[in-house]
C-alpha positions in Angstrom: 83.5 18.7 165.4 86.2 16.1 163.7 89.5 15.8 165.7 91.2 17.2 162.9 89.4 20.7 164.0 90.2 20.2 166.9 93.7 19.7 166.9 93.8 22.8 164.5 91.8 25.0 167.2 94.5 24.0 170.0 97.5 24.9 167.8 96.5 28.4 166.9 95.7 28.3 171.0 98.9 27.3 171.4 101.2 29.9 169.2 99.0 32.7 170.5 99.8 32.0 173.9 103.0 31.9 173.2 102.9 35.3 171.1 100.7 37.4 174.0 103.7 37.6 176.6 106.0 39.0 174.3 103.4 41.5 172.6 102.2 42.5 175.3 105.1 43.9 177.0 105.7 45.6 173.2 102.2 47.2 172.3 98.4 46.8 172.8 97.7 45.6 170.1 98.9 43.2 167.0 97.4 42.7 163.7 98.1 39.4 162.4 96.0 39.5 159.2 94.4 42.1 156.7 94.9 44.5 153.4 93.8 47.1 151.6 91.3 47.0 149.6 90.8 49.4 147.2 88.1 50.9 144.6 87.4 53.6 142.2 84.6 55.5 140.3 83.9 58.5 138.5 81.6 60.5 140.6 79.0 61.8 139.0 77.9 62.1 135.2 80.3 59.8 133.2 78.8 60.7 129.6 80.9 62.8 127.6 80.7 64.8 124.5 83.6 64.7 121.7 85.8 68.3 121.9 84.6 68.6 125.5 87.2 69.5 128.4 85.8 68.2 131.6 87.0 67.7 135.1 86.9 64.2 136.5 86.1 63.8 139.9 87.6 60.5 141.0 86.1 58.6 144.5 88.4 56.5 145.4 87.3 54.3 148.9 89.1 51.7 150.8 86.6 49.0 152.3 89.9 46.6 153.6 89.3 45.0 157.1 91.8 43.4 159.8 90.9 39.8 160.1 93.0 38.7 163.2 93.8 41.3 165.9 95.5 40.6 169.5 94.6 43.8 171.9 96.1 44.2 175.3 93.5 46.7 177.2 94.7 50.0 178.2 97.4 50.3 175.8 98.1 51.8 172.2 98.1 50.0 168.9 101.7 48.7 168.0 101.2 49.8 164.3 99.3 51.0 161.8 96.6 48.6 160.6 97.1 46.5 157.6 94.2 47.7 156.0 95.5 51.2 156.1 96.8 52.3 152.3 99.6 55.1 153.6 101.2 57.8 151.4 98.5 57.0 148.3 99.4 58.8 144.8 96.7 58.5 142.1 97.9 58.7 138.3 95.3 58.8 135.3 95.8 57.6 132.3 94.4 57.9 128.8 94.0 53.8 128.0 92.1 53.0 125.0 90.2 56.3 125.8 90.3 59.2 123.3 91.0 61.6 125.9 94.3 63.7 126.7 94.6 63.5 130.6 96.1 67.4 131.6 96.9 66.5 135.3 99.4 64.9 137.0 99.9 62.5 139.5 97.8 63.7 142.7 99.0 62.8 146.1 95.9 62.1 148.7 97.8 61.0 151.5 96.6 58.2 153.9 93.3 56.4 153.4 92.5 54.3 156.5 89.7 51.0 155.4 86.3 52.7 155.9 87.3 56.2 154.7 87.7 57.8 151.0 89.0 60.1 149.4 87.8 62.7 145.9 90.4 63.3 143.5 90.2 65.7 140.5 91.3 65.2 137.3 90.9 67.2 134.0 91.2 65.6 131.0 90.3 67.0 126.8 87.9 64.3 125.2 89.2 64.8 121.7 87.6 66.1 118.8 87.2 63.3 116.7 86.4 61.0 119.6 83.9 58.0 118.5 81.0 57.5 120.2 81.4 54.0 123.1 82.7 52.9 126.4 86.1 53.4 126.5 88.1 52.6 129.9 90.7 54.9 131.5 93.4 53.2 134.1 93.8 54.5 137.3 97.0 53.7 139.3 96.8 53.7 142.8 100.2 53.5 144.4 100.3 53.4 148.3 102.5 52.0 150.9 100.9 49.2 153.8 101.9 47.1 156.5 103.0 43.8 155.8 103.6 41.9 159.4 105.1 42.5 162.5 107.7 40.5 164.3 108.5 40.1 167.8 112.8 40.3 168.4 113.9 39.4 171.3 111.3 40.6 174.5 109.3 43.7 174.3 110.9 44.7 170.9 108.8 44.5 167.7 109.5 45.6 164.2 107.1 46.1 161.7 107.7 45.3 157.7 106.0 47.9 154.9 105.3 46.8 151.5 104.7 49.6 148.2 102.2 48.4 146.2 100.6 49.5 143.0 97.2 48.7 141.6 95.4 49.5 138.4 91.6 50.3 138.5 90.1 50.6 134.9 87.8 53.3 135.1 84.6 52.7 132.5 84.1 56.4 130.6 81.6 56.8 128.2 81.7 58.8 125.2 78.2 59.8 123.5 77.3 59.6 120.1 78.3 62.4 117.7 78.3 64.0 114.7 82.0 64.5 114.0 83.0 66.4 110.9 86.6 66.4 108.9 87.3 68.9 106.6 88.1 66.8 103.3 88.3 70.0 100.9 88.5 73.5 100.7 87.8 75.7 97.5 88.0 79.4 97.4 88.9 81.0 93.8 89.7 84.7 93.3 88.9 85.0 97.1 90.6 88.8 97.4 90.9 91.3 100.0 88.0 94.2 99.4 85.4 92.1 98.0 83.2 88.9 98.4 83.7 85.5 96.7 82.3 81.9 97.8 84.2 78.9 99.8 82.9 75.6 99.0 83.8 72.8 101.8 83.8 68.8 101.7 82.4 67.7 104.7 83.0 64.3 106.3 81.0 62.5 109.3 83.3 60.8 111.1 81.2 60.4 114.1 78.8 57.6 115.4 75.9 59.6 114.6 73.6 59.8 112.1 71.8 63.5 111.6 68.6 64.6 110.1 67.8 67.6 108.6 71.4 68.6 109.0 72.5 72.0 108.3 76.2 73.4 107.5 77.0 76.4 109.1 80.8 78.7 109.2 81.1 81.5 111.9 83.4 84.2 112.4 86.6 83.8 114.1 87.8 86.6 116.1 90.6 88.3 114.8 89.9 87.1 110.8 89.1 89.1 107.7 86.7 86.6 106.6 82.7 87.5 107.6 79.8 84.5 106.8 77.2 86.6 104.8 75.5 83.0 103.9 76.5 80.8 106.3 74.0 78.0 106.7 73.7 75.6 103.8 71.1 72.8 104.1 72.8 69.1 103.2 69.8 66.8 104.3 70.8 63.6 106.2 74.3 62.7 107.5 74.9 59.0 107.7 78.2 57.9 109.7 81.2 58.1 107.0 78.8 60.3 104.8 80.0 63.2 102.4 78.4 66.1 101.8 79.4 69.7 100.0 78.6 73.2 101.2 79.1 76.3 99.4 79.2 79.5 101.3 79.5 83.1 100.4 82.2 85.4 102.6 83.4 89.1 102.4 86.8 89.5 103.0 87.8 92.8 104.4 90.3 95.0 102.1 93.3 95.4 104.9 93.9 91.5 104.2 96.6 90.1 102.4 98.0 87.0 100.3 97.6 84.2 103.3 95.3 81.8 105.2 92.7 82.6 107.5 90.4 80.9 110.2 87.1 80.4 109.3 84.9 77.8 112.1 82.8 75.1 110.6 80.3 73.0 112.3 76.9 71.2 111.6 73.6 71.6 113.4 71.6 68.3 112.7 68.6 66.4 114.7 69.8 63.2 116.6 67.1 60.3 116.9 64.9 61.9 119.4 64.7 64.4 117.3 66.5 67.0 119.7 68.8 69.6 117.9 72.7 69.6 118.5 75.2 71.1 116.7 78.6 69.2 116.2 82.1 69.7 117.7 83.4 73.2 116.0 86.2 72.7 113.6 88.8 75.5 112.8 90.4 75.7 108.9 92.0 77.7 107.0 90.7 79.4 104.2 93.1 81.4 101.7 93.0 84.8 100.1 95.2 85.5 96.7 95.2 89.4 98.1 94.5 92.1 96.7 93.7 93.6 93.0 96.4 95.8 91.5 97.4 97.4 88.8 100.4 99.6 87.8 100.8 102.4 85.2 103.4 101.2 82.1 104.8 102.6 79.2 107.1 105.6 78.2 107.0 108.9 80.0 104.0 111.1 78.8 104.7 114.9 77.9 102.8 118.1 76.4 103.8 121.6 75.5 102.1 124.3 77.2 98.7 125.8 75.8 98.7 122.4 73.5 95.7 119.8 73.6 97.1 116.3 72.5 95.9 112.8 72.4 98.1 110.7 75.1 98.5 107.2 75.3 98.8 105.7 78.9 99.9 101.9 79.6 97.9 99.9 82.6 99.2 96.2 83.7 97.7 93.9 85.8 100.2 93.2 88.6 97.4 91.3 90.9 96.2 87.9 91.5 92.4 88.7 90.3 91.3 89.0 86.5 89.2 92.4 85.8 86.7 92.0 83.6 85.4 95.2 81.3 87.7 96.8 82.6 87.9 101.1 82.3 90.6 103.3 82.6 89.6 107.0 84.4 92.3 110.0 84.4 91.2 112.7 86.8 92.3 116.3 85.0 92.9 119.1 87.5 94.2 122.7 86.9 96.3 123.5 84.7 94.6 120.5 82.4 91.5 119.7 81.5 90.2 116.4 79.4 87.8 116.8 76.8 87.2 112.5 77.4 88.8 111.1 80.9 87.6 107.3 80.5 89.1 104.6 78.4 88.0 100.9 77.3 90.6 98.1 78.4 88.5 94.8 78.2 89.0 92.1 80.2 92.5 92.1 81.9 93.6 88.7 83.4 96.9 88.5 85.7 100.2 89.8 84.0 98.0 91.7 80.9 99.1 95.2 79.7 96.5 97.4 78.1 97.2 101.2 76.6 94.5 103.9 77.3 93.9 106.9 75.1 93.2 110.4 76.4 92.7 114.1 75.2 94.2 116.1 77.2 94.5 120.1 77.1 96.7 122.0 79.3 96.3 126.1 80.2 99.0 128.2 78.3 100.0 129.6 81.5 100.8 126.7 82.7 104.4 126.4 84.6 107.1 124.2 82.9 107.2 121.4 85.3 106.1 117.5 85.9 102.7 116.9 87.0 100.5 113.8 88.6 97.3 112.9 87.6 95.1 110.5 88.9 94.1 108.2 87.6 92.0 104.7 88.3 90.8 101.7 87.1 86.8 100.3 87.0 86.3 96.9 86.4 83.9 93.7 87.2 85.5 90.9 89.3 84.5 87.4 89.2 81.1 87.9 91.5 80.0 90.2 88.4 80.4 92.8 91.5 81.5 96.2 90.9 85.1 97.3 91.9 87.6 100.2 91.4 91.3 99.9 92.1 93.4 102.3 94.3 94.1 105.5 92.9 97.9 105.7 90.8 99.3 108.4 89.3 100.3 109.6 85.9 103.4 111.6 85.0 103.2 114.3 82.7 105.6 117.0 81.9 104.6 120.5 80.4 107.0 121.7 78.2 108.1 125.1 76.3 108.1 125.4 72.8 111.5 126.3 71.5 112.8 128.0 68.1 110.2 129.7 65.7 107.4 127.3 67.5 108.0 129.0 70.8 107.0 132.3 68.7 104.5 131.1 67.2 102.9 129.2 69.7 103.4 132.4 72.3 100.4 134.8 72.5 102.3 138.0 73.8 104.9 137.8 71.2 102.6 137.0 68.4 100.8 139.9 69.2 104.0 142.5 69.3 104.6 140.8 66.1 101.4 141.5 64.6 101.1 144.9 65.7 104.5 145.4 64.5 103.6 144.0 60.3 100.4 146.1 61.1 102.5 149.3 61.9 105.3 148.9 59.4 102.6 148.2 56.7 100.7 151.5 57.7 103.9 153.0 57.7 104.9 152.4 54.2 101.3 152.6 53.2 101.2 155.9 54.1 104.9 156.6 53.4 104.4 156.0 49.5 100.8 157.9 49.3 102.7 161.4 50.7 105.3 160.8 48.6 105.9 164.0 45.7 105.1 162.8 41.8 108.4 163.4 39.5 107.9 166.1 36.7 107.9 163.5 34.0 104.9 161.8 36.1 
């Protein structure tokens, strides 16, 4: 051994012995040297799927040691030891990570060197999360002791430090198949009936997929139902496009708005395993419903008459109708020798005038009546469809003047048997009659 290490060996003798007096009358023991030491891991799986919500279970473990301790037997400790992190908070953070962390900081109390402690965290990985190793900070603030310090005899005082460290957590993200919606087309998509939604898909994931197939489900609560939902699109490249067109039926109580509709892909990865991608919800929107209104000037008839009528129909929807025919439903008094009518093809906004013969009872009372009437027409699927029922307005009226006569079967017939009796009357009047004697 040099003399240097020597001399080094007898001072540390020396400023011990003059420590032990005084700590021992304070405490039994005195730590002259040590520190936390801190680590932190995710326990358990650490492979995550994008749009996954998943609660991280955080080991955190102090392996710290005291490196010079003075003991005096059969007494306490005069502190706590160095190594010991106190009052430890743990806070999560997102990082470079495409996560959103959902809890707070978490307060695990004291964690002596040895001992750990498990920590839960939940956290979203986000939808469009790229596949890779991302890392999520972890700070770890705590309170330790720093030194102790003898003042004046048998009184010590000890000095606490706050400290706060950052652990990077590694956190893996797997491979996906993301999608983006890029597009959404859905013409003439109307309440009551079925029409088609065509979608622009876009992988923005890591991943490529085989034999990838486009599928849209139901969302609760929505008056859009898949009755083709899986389209085939082949393979899926990272950053590829591809276009899906699927056929919907859209139930007749909705109206002119947007509706959810989910949209994912089911494709093979490279082991050829099936998965199907993180669900995405859009918006798909419906023009409403078809309508039509009855136009024109009011529509009248006298009472035992049969007339040709003229009825106006306009297209006050969103939808065209194509061959469109107009149907009047005659009930008593009426009746109608021809209740349907040609319109054509009537696109938004168009007017269209229908022509019926209609006959009405001659006992029919002098009033307004309402008779049904509907329209039947093609929509854009070439599907069959019939409008809501309207109404038609017609008024019976009474003949007046000479007409009224005329027209009216009890008084025609007291005036015919009236010319019949006055006829017979002078008929017979003018045969009884005497002949004069120059006759």
């Amino acid at each position: 051994m040099t003399t240097k290490g020597i001399l080094g060996r007898i001072l540390l003798f020396l400023i011990l012995s003059a420590l032990i007096p005084g700590i021992c009358a304070a405490a039994g023991s005195t730590y002259l040297s040590g520190t936390p030491d801190l680590s932190a891991v995710i326990n358990g799986t650490n492979d995550f799927v994008p749009g996954s919500e998943q609660t991280l279970v955080i080991h955190v473990r102090n392996t710290g040691i005291d490196e010079i301790k003075i003991v005096q037997p059969g007494a306490g400790a005069s502190g706590e030891p160095p190594s010991t992190a106190r009052m430890v908070t743990l806070t999560l953070l997102p990082g470079d990570a495409p996560v959103m962390v959902k809890t707070g900081t978490q307060m695990v109390g004291d964690i002596a060197s040895g001992r750990s402690v498990f920590s839960p965290f939940v956290v979203k990985v986000l939808d469009d999360a790229r596949g890779g190793t991302y890392h999520l900070p972890l700070l770890v603030n705590y309170t330790s002791l720093v030194s102790e310090a003898l003042i004046g005899e048998g009184s010590v005082t000890f000095q606490y430090a706050t400290r706060t460290e950052q652990i990077d957590l590694p956190f893996n993200v797997k491979d996906e198949v993301i999608i983006a919606v890029d597009e959404i087309t859905a013409p003439d998509l109307n309440a009551g009936g079925d029409g088609y939604i065509t979608l622009t898909l876009r992988n923005t994931g890591t991943l490529w997929g085989n034999n990838t197939i486009a599928r849209i489900f139901h969302e609760e609560g929505s008056p859009l139902t898949p009755l083709d939902g899986r389209v085939y699109v082949g393979d899926f490249p990272p950053g590829g496009i591809a276009t899906a067109r699927f056929k919907v039926a859209v139930d007749e109580k909705a109206g002119p708005e947007q509706y959810p509709l989910v949209v994912a892909v089911e494709y093979q990865d490279a082991s050829n395993a099936t998965r199907l991608s993180p669900e995405v919800s859009i918006g798909i929107p419906v023009v409403g419903k078809a309508q039509f209104s009855v136009i024109g000037t009011p529509v009248w008839i006298y009472r035992g008459d049969k007339k040709t009528i003229e009825v106006g129909y306009e297209n006050t929807g969103p939808i065209p109708a194509y061959s469109a025919q107009a149907r009047i439903s005659a009930a008593d008094p009426f009746d109608a020798n021809d209740g349907t009518s040609f319109l054509g093809d009537l696109a938004p906004g168009d007017t269209a005038v229908a022509r019926y013969t209609i006959g009405v009872d001659k006992a029919a009372t002098v009033k307004e009546y309402g008779l049904d009437t509907e329209i039947r027409y093609r929509d854009s699927l070439d599907a069959n469809r019939i409008s809501d029922p309207m109404s038609v307005k017609i008024e019976v009226r009474e003949r007046g003047g000479l007409t009224r006569v005329l027209y009216n079967p009890v008084l025609m017939s007291i005036i015919i048997a009236l010319l019949i009796g006055c006829g017979y009357f002078f008929f017979v009047h003018r045969k009884q009659k005497p002949k004069s004697p120059e006759e």
